[in-house]
C-alpha positions in Angstrom: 0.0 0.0 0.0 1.4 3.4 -0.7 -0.3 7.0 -0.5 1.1 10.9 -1.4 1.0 14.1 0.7 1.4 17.0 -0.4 2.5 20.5 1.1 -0.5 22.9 0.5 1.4 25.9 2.8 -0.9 28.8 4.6 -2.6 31.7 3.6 -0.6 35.2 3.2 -0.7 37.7 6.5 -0.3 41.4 6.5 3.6 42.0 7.2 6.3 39.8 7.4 6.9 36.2 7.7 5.9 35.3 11.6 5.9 31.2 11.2 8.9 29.1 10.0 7.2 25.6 8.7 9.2 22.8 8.8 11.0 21.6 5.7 9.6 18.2 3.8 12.9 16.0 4.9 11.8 17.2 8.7 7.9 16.1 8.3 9.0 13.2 6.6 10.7 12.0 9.6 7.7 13.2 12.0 5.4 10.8 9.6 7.2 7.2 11.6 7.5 9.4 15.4 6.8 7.0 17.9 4.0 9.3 19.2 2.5 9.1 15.9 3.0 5.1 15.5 1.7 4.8 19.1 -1.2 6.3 18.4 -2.1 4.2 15.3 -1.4 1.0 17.7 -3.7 2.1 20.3 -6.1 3.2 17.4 -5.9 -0.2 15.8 -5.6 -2.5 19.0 -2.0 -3.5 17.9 0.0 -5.6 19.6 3.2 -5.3 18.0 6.0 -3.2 19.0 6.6 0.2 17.5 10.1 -0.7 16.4 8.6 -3.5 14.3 5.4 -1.7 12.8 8.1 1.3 11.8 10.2 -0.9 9.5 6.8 -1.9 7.8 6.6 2.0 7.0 9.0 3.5 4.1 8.8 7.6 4.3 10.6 9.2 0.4 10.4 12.8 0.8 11.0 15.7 -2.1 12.3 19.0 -2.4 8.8 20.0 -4.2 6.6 19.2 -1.4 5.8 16.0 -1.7 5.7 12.5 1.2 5.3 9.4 -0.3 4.6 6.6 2.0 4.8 3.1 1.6 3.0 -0.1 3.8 3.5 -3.1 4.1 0.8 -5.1 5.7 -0.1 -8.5 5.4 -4.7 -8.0 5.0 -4.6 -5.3 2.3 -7.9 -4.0 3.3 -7.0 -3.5 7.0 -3.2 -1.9 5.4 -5.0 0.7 3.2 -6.9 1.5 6.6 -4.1 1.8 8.7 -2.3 3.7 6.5 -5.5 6.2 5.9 -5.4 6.1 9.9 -1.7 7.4 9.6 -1.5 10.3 6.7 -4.9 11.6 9.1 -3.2 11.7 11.9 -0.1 13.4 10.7 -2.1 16.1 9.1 -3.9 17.3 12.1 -0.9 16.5 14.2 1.2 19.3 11.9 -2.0 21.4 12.8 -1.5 21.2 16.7 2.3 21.3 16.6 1.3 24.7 14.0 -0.8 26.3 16.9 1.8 25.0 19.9 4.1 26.9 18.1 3.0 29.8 17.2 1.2 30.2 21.1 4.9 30.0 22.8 5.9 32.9 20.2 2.8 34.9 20.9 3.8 35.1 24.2 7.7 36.7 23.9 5.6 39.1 20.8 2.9 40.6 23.7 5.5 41.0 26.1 7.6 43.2 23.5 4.4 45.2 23.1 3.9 45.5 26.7 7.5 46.8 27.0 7.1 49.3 24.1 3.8 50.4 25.4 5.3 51.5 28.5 8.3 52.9 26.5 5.7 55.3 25.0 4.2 56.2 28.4 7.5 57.3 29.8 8.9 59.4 26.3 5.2 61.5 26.3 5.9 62.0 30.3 9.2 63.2 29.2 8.0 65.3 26.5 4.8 66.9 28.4 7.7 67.9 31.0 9.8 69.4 28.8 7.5 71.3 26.8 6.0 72.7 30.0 9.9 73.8 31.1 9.8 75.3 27.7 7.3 77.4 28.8 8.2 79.1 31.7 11.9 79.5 30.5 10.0 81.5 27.7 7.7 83.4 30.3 10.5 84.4 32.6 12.7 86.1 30.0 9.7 87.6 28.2 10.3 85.3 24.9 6.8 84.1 25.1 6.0 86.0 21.9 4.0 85.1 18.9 7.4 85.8 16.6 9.0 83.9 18.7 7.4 81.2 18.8 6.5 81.2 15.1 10.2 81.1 14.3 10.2 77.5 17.0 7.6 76.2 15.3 9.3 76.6 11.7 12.4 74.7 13.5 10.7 72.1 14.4 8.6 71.7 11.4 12.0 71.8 9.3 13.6 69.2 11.2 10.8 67.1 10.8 10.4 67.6 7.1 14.2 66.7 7.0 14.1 63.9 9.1 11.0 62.4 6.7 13.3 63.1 3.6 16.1 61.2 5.6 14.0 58.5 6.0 12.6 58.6 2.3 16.5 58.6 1.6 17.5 55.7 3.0 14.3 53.5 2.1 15.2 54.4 -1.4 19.3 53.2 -0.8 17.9 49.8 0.4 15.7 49.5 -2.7 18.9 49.9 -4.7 20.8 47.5 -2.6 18.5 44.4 -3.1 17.7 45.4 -6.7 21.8 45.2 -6.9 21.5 41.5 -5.1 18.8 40.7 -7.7 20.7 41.8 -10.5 24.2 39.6 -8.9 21.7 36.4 -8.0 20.3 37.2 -11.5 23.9 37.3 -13.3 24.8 34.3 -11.3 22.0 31.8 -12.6 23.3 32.7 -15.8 26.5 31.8 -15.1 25.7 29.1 -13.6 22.9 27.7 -16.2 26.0 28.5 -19.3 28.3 25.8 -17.0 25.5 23.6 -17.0 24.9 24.1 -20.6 28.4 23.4 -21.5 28.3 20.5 -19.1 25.5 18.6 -20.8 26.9 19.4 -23.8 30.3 17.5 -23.4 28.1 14.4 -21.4 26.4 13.8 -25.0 29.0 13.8 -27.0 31.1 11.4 -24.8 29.0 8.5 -26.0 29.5 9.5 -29.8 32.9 9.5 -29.4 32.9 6.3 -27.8 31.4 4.9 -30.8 33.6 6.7 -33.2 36.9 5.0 -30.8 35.0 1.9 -31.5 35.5 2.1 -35.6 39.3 2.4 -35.2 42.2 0.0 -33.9 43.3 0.5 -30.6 47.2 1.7 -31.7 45.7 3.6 -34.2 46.2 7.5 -34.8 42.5 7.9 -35.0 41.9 5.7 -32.3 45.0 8.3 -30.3 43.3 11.6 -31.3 39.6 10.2 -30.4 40.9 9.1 -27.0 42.9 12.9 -26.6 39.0 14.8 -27.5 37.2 12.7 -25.2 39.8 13.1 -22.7 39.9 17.0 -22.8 36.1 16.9 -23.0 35.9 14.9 -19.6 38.9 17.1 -18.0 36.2 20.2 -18.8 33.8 18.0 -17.1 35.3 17.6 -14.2 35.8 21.5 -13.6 34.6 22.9 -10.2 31.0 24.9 -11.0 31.0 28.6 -10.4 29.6 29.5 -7.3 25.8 28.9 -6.8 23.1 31.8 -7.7 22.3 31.5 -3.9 25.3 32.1 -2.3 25.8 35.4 -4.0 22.6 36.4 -2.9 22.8 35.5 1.1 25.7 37.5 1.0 24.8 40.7 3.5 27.4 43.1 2.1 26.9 44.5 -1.0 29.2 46.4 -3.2 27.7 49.8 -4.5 26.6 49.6 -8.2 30.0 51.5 -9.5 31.7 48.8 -8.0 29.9 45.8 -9.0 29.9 47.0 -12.5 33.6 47.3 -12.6 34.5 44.4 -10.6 32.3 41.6 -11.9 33.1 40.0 -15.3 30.0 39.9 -18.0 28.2 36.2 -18.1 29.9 34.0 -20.1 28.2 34.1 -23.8 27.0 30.1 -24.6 26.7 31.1 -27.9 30.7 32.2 -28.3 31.5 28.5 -26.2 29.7 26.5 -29.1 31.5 28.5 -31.9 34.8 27.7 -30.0 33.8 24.0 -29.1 32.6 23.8 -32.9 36.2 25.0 -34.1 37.8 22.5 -31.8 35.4 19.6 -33.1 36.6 20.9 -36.8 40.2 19.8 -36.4 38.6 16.4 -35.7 35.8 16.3 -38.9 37.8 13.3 -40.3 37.2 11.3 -37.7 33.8 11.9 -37.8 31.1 9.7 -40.5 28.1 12.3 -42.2 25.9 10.4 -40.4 27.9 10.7 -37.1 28.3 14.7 -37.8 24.7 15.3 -38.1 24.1 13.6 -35.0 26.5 15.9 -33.4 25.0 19.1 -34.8 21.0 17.5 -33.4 22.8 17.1 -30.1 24.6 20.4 -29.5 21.4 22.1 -31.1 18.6 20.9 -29.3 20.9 21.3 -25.6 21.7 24.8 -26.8 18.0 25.6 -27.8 16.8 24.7 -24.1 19.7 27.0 -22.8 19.3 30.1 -24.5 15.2 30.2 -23.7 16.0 30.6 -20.0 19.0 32.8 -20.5 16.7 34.9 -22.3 14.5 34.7 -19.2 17.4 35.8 -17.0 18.2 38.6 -19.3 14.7 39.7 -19.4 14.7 40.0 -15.8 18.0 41.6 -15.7 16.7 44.6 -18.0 13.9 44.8 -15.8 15.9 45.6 -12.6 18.1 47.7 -14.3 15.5 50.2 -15.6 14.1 49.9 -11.7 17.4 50.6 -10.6 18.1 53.7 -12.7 14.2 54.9 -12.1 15.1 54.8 -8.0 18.8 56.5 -8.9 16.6 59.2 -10.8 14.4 59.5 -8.2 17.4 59.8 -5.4 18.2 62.9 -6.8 15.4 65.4 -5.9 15.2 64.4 -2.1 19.0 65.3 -1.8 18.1 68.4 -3.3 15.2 68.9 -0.8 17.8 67.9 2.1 20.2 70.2 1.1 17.4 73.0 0.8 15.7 72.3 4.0 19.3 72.4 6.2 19.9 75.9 5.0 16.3 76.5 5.6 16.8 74.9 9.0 20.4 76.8 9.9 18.8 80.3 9.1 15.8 79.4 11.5 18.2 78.7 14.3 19.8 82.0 13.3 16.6 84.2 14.1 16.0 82.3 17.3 19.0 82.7 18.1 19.3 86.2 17.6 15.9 86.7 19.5 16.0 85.0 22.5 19.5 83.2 22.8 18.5 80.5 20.3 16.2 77.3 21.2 19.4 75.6 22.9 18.6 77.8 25.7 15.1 76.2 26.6 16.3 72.8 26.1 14.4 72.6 22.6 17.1 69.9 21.8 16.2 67.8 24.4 12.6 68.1 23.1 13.4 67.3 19.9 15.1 63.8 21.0 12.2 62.6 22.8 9.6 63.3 20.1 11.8 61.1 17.8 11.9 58.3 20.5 8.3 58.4 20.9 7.9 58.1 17.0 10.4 55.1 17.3 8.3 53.4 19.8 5.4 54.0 18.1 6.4 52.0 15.4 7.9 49.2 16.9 4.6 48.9 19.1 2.5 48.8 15.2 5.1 46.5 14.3 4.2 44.0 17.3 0.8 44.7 16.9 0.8 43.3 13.3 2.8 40.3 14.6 0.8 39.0 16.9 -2.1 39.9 14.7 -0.7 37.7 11.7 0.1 35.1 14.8 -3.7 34.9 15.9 -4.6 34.4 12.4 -2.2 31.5 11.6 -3.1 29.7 15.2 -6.5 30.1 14.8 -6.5 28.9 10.9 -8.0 26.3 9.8 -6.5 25.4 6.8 -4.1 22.7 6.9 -0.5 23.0 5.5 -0.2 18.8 4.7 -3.3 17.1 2.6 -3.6 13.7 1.1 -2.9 13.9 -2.5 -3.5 10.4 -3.3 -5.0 8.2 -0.6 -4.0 5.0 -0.4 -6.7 2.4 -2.3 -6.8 -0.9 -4.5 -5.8 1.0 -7.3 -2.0 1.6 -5.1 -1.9 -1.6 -3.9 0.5 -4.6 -4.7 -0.2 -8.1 -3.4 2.5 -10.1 -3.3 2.0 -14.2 -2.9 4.2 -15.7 0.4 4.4 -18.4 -1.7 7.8 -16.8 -3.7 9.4 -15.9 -1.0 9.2 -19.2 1.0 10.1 -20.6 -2.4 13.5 -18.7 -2.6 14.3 -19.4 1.5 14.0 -23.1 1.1 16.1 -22.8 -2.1 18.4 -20.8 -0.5 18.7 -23.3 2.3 19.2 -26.0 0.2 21.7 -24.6 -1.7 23.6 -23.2 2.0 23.2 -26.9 3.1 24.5 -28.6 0.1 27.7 -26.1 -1.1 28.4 -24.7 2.8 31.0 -28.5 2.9 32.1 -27.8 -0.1 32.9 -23.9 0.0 34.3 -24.4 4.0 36.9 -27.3 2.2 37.6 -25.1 -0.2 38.4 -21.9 2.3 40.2 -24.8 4.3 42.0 -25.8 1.1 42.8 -22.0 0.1 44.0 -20.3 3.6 47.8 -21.1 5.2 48.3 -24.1 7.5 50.1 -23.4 11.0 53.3 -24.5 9.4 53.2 -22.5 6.5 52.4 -20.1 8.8 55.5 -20.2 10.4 57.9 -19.9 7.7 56.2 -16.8 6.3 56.7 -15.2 9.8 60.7 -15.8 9.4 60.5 -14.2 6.1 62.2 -17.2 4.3 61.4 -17.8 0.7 58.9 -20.8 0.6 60.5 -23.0 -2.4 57.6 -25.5 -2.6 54.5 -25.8 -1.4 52.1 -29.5 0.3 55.0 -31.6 -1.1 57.1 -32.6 1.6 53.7 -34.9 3.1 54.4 -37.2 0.0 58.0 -37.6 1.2 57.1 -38.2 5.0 58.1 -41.5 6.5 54.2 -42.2 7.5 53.6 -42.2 3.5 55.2 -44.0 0.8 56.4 -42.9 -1.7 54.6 -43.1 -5.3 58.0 -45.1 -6.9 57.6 -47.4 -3.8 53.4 -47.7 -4.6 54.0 -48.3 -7.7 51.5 -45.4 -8.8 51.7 -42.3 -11.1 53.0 -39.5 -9.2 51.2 -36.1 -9.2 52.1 -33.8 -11.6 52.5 -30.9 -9.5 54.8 -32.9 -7.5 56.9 -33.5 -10.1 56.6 -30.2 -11.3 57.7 -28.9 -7.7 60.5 -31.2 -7.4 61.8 -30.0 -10.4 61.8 -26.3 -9.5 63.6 -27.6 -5.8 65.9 -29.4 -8.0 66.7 -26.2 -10.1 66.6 -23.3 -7.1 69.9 -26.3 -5.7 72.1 -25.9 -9.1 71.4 -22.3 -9.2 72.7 -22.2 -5.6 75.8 -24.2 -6.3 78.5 -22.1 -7.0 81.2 -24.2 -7.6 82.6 -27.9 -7.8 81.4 -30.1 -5.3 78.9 -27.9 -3.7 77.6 -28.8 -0.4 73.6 -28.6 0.4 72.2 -29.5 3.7 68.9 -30.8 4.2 67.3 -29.5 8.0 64.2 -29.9 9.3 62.3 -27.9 11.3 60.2 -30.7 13.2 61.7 -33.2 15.3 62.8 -36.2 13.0 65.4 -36.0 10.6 65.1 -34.8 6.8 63.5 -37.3 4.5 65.4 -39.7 3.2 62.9 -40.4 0.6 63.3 -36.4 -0.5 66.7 -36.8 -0.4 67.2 -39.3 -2.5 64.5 -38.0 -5.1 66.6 -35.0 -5.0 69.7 -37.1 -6.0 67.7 -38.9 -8.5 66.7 -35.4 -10.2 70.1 -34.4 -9.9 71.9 -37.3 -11.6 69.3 -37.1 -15.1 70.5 -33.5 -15.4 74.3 -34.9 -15.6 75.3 -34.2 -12.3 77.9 -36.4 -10.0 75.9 -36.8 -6.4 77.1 -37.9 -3.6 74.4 -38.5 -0.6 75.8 -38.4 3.3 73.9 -39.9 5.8 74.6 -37.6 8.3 71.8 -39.0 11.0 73.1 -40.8 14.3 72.3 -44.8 13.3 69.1 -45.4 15.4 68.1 -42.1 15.4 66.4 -42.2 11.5 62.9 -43.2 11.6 63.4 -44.5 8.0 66.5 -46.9 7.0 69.9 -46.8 5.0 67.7 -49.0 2.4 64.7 -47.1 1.9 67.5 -44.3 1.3 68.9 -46.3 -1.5 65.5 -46.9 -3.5 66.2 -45.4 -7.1 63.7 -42.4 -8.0 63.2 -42.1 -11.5 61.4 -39.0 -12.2 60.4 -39.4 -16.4 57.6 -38.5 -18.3 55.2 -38.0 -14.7 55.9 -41.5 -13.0 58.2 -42.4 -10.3 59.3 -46.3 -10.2 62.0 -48.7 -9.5 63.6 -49.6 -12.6 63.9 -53.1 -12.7 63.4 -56.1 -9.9 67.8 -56.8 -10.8 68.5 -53.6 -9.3 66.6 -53.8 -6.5 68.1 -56.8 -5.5 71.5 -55.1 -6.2 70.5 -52.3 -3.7 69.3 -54.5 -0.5 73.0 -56.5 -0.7 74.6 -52.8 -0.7 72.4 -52.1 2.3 73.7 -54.9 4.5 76.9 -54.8 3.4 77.3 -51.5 4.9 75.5 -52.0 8.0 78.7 -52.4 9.4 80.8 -49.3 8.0 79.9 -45.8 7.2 80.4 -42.4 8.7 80.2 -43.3 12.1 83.3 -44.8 11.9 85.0 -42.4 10.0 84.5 -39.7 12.0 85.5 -42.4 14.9 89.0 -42.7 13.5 88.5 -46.4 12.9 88.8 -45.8 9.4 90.8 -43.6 7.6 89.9 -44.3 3.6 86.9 -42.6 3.0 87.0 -43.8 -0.8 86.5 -47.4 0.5 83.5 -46.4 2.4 81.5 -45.1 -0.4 79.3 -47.4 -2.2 77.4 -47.2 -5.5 73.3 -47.4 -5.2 72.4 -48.6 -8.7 71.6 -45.5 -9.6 74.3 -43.8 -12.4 75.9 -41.0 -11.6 74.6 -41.1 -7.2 76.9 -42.6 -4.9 76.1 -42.9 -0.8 78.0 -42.8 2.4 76.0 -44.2 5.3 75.8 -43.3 8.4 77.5 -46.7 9.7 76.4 -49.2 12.6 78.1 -46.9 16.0 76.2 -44.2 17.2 78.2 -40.9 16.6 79.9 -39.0 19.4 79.0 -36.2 21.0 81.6 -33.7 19.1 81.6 -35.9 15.3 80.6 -33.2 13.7 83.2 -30.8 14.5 86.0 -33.6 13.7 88.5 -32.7 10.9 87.7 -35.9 9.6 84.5 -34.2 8.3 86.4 -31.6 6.9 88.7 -34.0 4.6 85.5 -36.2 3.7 84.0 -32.7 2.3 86.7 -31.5 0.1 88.2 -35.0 -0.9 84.6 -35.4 -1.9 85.0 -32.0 -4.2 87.1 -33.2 -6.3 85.0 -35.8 -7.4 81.6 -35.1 -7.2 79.6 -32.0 -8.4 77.4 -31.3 -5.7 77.3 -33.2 -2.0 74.3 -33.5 -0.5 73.8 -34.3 3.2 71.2 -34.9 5.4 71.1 -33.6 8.4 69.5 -33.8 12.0 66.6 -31.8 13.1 67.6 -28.2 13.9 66.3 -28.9 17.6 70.0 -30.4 17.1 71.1 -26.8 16.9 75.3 -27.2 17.7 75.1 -30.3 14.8 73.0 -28.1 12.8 75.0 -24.9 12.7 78.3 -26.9 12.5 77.1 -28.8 9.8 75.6 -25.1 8.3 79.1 -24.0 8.4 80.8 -26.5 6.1 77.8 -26.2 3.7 77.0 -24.1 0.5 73.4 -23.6 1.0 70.8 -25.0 2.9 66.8 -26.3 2.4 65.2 -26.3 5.6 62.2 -28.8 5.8 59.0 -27.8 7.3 56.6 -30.5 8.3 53.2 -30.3 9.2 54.7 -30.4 13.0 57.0 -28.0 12.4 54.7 -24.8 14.2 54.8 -26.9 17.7 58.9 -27.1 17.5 60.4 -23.8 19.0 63.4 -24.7 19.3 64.0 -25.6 15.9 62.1 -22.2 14.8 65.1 -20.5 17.2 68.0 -22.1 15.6 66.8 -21.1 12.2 66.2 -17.5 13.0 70.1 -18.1 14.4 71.2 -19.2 11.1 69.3 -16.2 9.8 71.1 -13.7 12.0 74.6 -15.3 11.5 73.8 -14.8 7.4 73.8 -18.9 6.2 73.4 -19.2 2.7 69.6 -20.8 3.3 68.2 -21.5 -0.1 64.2 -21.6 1.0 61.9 -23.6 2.7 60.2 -27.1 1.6 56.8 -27.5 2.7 
C-alpha cells in the first residue's frame, strides 16, 4: 500500500513572515515518530511493538513538497486503513504542533508590546515635561511672543520635514541594494545555467565518441586523437561549477553599483563556447562519419535551444531591474536636493532664534526634539508588534491545513504479493547453503595457510615448494615405492627444488644440507629424489647420511630406492637392481660415517658405495652411534673436500635443527641449505630459534620445503 501528501502551505498575513514551517525531509521524519506510531497501535488495538510496525513504514520525501509513503501489511484492506489512519493523523498532528508553536511565540511578541507600550508612556511624560519647562523659561525672559514662537515652530517643522526626507532617503538606498542583489543572483544563474549548458553538452558527446573510438584500432592514430578529444572533454567536465546563484545572494554586504559594475566579469556568452567548441570539433571532422556529424550538430542544437530560452528569461529580468534601478537613482536625486534645501532653511531658522532669544538651545528645545523622535520610534515598533501577533492569531487560529492527502491510499496503489515466492527462494536458499556450505568451508580450508606454513612466512624465508614434503614423509610412501603415477604438480615442484639447488651451487662439489624444522630428521625419501633429479641432469651426487644410526625413523635402504622422475611417473627400474641395492644395504651395516668420524677408518673412498643409480653414490651413516663432538671432527672436513674433487654437488642430510650445535656446525661447512617444514614444524620452537640463528649469522639458506 502506498499514499502521497502533499505541502499545500498557509494563507498570506499582513507584514512579514511570523511562522517558520518545517521543511519536507523534517515532516517526513515526523510521519514514523513514535508518538505518531503509538497512536495508530492504540487506534488499531495493535500488539506489536513500534520498532517492528516502523520498519513496515517507508517515508521518500521531495524537495517539491511532496511524502510518499509506503506499507507493508499483510490484510490489504486492513493496510489501506491503517495507513489512511496514519496520513490523518499526521495532518492534524502538523496542525497542533502549528498552533503549539506559534502560542509560545505569541507570548515573547505581547511581552515586547507590553514593553514598548510603556516605552511610550515614559517618552510622552518626558515630552509633556519638557514642553511645559519650555514654557516658563519663555515666560520668565519675556520670549513668550507670537514671533518667537512662530520662528520655533518653523524649526521644528523643518527638522521634521528633513528627518521624513532622511528616512525617504534611506528606504530608497535599500531598494537599490536588493535590486543590486537581484541583479548579482540574476547574473549568477546565468552563469551558472552556461556551466550547466556546456556541461551537458560535453556528457552527450562522450558517447558519440565512444562509438567513433570503437570504428578504429586501438594503436591507431584515429583511435590516439579520439581518445585525446574525449579526454579533454571529460577534463572540462570535471571542472569545479561557479559559485551557486544563492550564495551570491545570502551574502549581506553588498558592493555599490559602480563597483559591482567594474569588478564583476559579464556572463559567459554560450553562444561564443559553441562556436569555440565547434572550431575544436573541426580539427577532428575526419574522424567523424556524415551520419555521425549530423548527430552531433542535433545534439549540440537541441541542448543549446533549451539553454538560450531561460537565458533569455534571465536577461529579461535583468533589464527589468536595471530600468528599476536607474528609475530609483533618478528618483534619489530630488530628495538630496530637498535635504540640502531644508538644512539651510533649518540653519537660518536657528539663526533668528538665536538672535531673538539666545537661540532654542537655551530652553532645552534639543532635548525636546530627541524625545519626540523616541516616541515616533516606539510607536512603530509597538505597530510593528501589533501586526505580529495579529498575523500570529490568524495563523493559530487557521484552519486550513498545510499537509493534505494527495493520493489516498486504495486498491488502485496496492500490490499483493503471494508468500508463496518468498518461502520458495528461502527453502532454495537453504538448500543450496546446506549442500555447497562442505564444499565452499573445504575449499576456504584448502585455500588459507596451514600453521606450518604459517610459520615460515613469519621468518621471512622464501617458501621453495608448497604440500609436497607430506608425499616424502616417513608415514607415506612414496609413489616409486606404490607403484603409482605421481602427481604432476609434485613432479613439477620437485623439479623447480631441483633447479633453485644448481642455481645455488657455486662451484665444484657444492655442499647442500637438508634440516628440518620438526623433530625427526630430513627425509630420506626427498633426499634421494633430490639425487635422482640431480643425476638425469648430468650431475655427479654424492648423498651423506649424516643421521646418528638409530636415530632415523626411516632406514639406509629405503635411502637407497632409485627415483626415477620421467615423463610424470616415479618407479623402481627393474626387480635386478633392486636386488643389487638391499645387498649394498647390508653390506654397509657395518661401515659408514660413524666410523669415519670415529678414526676407525681412515679411507673414505673405501666407504663409499654405489646405489644402482648412475651418476649417485652414498655414504651411510654406519652401525656406532656418533659421538658427542663428530661433527666438528677434521675428519668431516677431509670427507668434504676430498669429496670436491669428485663429485659436483654433495648432499647431506642432516638432523633436526632442535639439534642446533650439529645443525650450525654442519651449516658451516655447507654451501646452502633447504630447511624442511613439516606439518609439526609450528609446535617445535626450538627448531624455529636455531633457524632465525642461522638467519642472523647470514647462512646461505636457499628456501623452505613444505
Amino acid at each position: 500500500m502506498e499514499t502521497t501528501l502533499i505541502h499545500v502551505g498557509l494563507p498570506n498575513t499582513p507584514g512579514g513572515k511570523v511562522y517558520e514551517e518545517f521543511p519536507p525531509e523534517t515532516c517526513a521524519a515526523l510521519v514514523t515518530s513514535p508518538q505518531l506510531l503509538n497512536q495508530l497501535r492504540e487506534r488499531r488495538q495493535l500488539q506489536m511493538p513500534i520498532a517492528i510496525l516502523e520498519r513496515m513504514i517507508t517515508v521518500k520525501s521531495s524537495r517539491g513538497g511532496l511524502i510518499n509513503i509506503e506499507f507493508e501489511w499483510s490484510d490489504p484492506m486492513d493496510g489501506i486503513e491503517m495507513l489512511n489512519d496514519l496520513t490523518g493523523m499526521f495532518v492534524e498532528e502538523m496542525a497542533a504542533m502549528r498552533k503549539d508553536r506559534i502560542q509560545n511565540h505569541m507570548k515573547h511578541v505581547e511581552l515586547a508590546a507590553l514593553n514598548a507600550g510603556s516605552e511610550i508612556d515614559t517618552i510622552r511624560q518626558r515630552i509633556d515635561r519638557l514642553r511645559r519647562e519650555q514654557s516658563e523659561l519663555l515666560a520668565s525672559d519675556g520670549q513668550h511672543s507670537d514671533q518667537y514662537r512662530s520662528v520655533l515652530t518653523s524649526v521644528v517643522n523643518t527638522q521634521l520635514a528633513i528627518d521624513d526626507k532622511r528616512l525617504q532617503e534611506l528606504g530608497i538606498q535599500h531598494q537599490l541594494q536588493a535590486i543590486e542583489r537581484k541583479i548579482s543572483a540574476a547574473k549568477a544563474q546565468i552563469g551558472e545555467l552556461d556551466g550547466q549548458c556546456q556541461a551537458e553538452m560535453l556528457r552527450s558527446l562522450l558517447p558519440v565518441l565512444q562509438k567513433v573510438k570503437l570504428k578504429f584500432v586501438e594503436t591507431s592514430a584515429q583511435y590516439a586523437e579520439a581518445e585525446t578529444l574525449a579526454g579533454k572533454f571529460s577534463a572540462e567536465i570535471d571542472e569545479s561549477p561557479a559559485e551557486s546563484p544563492t550564495e551570491l545572494a545570502s551574502n549581506e554586504e553588498v558592493t555599490p553599483r559602480a563597483d559591482q559594475e567594474s569588478n564583476s566579469t559579464a556572463p559567459v556568452d554560450i553562444g561564443e563556447w559553441q562556436r569555440n567548441l565547434e572550431t575544436t570539433l573541426s580539427q577532428y571532422l575526419h574522424l567523424f562519419s556524415v551520419k555521425e556529424r549530423e548527430e552531433l550538430a542535433l545534439v549540440l542544437g537541441r541542448t543549446l535551444d533549451a539553454a538560450v530560452v531561460k537565458r533569455d528569461q534571465f536577461l529579461a529580468e535583468i533589464q527589468s531591474l536595471e530600468r528599476k534601478h536607474e528609475e530609483f537613482s533618478l528618483a534619489l536625486i530630488p530628495v538630496a536636493n530637498q535635504l540640502e534645501m531644508l538644512g539651510i532653511r533649518l540653519g537660518e531658522y536657528r539663526k533668528q532664534a538665536s538672535e531673538m532669544g539666545g537661540g532654542p538651545d537655551s530652553i532645552a528645545f534639543s532635548q525636546l526634539e530627541e524625545a519626540e523622535l523616541e516616541l515616533e520610534k516606539a510607536i512603530a515598533r509597538q505597530d510593528a508588534f501589533s501586526l505580529q501577533q495579529e498575523s500570529m492569531e490568524q495563523l493559530a487560529e487557521c484552519r486550513v491545513r498545510e499537509w493534505a492527502v494527495s493520493e489516498p491510499s486504495g486498491i488502485e496503489n496496492t500490490t499483493v504479493d503471494s508468500n508463496r515466492k518468498k518461502i520458495a527462494v528461502m527453502i532454495f536458499a537453504i538448500c543450496g547453503a546446506i549442500l555447497g556450505g562442505p564444499l565452499l568451508l573445504l575449499e576456504i580450508q584448502h585455500c588459507r595457510d596451514l600453521p606450518h606454513i604459517r610459520i615460515v612466512r613469519s621468518l621471512g624465508l622464501p617458501l621453495l615448494t608448497e604440500r609436497v614434503l607430506k608425499s616424502f614423509s616417513p608415514k607415506s610412501r612414496a609413489p616409486w615405492e606404490t607403484g603409482k603415477d605421481a602427481s604432476p604438480d609434485i613432479i613439477e615442484s620437485l623439479r623447480m627444488l631441483v633447479l633453485r639447488i644448481q642455481q645455488s651451487c657455486r662451484r665444484q662439489g657444492s655442499v647442500i644440507l637438508f634440516a628440518s624444522l620438526g623433530e625427526s630428521p630430513a627425509s630420506a625419501s626427498l633426499t634421494a629424489a633430490v639425487a635422482q633429479c640431480l643425476a638425469d641432469r648430468e650431475e655427479k651426487v654424492l648423498i651423506v647420511d649424516a643421521i646418528c644410526p638409530g636415530a632415523a625413523k626411516s632406514s639406509t635402504e629405503r635411502l637407497l630406492a632409485p627415483v626415477l622422475v620421467e615423463a610424470g611417473k616415479a618407479n623402481i627400474k627393474s626387480q635386478e637392481e633392486t636386488l643389487a641395492l638391499s645387498e649394498i644395504a647390508a653390506d654397509q651395516s657395518q661401515f659408514g660415517l660413524s666410523e669415519l668420524l670415529s678414526g676407525k677408518s681412515v679411507a673414505y673412498e673405501s666407504l663409499i658405495r654405489n646405489t644402482g643409480v648412475a651418476n649417485v653414490d652414498i655414504l651411510v651413516s654406519g652401525a656406532e652411534p656418533f659421538h658427542r663432538e663428530a661433527m666438528a671432527t677434521s675428519g668431516l672436513t677431509r670427507l668434504l673436500e676430498g669429496c670436491r674433487q669428485v663429485y659436483s654437488i654433495i648432499l647431506i642430510r642432516g638432523p633436526s635443527a632442535c639439534n642446533a650445535a650439529d645443525t650450525q656446525m654442519l651449516t658451516a661447512r655447507a654451501d646452502g641449505v633447504v630447511v624442511l617444514a613439516g606439518t609439526t614444524a609450528h609446535r617445535n620452537q626450538a627448531a624455529q630459534n636455531c633457524v632465525k640463528d642461522l638467519m642472523e649469522l647470514g647462512a646461505p639458506i636457499i628456501g623452505v620445503v613444505a
